[in-house]
Kinemage of the C-alpha trace (Angstrom):
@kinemage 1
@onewidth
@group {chain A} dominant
@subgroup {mainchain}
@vectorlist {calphas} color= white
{ca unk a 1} P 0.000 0.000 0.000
{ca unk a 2} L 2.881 2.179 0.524
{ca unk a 3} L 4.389 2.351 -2.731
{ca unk a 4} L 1.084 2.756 -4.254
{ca unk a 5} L -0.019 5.648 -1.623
{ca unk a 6} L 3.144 7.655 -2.938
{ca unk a 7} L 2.601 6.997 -6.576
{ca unk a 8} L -1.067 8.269 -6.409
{ca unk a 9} L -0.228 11.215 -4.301
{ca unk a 10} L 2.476 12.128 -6.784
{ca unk a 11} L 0.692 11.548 -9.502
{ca unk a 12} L -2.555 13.735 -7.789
{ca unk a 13} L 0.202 16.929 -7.475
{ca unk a 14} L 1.570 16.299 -10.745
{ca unk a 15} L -2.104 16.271 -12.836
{ca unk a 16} L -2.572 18.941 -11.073
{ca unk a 17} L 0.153 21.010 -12.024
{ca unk a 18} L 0.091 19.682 -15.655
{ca unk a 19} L -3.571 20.460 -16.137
{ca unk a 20} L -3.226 24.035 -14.852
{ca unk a 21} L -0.407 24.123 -17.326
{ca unk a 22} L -2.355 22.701 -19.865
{ca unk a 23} L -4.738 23.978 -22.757
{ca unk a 24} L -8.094 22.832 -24.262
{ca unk a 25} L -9.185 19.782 -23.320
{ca unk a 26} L -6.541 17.813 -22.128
{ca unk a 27} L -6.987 20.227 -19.206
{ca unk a 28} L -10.161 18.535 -18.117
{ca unk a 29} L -8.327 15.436 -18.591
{ca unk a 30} L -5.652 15.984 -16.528
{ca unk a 31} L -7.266 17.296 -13.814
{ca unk a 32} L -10.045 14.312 -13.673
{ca unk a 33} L -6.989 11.814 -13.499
{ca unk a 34} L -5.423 13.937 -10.588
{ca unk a 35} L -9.334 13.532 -8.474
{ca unk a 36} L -8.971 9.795 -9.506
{ca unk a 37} L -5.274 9.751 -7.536
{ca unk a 38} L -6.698 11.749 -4.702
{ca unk a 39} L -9.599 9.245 -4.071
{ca unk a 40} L -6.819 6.116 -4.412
{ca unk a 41} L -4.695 8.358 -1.911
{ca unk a 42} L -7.269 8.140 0.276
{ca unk a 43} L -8.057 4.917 -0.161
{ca unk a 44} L -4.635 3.845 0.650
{ca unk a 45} L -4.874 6.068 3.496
{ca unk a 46} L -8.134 4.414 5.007
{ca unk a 47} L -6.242 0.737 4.551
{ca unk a 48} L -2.939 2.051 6.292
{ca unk a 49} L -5.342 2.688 9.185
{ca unk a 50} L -7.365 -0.046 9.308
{ca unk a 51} L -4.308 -2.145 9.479
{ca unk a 52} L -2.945 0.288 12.474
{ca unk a 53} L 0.169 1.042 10.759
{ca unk a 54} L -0.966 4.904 10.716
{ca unk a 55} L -2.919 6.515 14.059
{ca unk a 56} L -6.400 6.783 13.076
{ca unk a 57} L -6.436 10.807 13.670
{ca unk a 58} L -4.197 11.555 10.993
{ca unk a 59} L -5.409 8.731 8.674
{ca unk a 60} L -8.677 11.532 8.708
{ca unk a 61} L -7.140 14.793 8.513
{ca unk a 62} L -5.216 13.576 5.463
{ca unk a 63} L -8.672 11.823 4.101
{ca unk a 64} L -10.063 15.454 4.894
{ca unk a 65} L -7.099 17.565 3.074
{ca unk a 66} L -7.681 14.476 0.116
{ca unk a 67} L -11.487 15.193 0.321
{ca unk a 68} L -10.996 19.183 -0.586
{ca unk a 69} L -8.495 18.647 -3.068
{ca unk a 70} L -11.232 16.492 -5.070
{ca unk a 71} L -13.953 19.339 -4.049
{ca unk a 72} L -11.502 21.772 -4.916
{ca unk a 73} L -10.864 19.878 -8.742
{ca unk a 74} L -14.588 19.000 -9.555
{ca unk a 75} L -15.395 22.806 -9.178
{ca unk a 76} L -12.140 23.260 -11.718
{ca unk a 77} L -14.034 20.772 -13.851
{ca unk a 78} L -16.992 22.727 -13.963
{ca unk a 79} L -15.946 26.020 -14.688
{ca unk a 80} L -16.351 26.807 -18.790
């Protein structure tokens, strides 16, 4: 879960950053695959916990930072 957790945060920063970059429509592509990685993140975060290899109160307040940065890119994928 570890490796996996890393490569889907990384990947959610790096969408990101690409797709504010980006023109057109690979814009809205970009930044659809970057929610994707934040819900795996969190996934990955939620299974870290339930196998208590990561306190419970931070495995939320990441899973809450994860959960606005999804908010945060469907309101991106809205806009015009």
């Amino acid at each position: 879960v570890g490796d996996q957790l890393k490569r889907a945060m990384s990947g959610a920063l790096l969408r990101y950053t690409e797709g504010y970059y980006a023109d057109g429509g690979n814009k809205k592509s970009l930044w659809n695959s970057a929610r994707a990685s934040c819900g795996e993140a969190a996934t990955g975060v939620r299974l870290l916990s339930l196998d208590d290899l990561i306190p419970k109160d931070q495995a939320t307040q990441v899973r809450k930072i994860l959960g606005r940065a999804m908010r945060m890119l469907t309101r991106l994928l809205r806009r015009p």
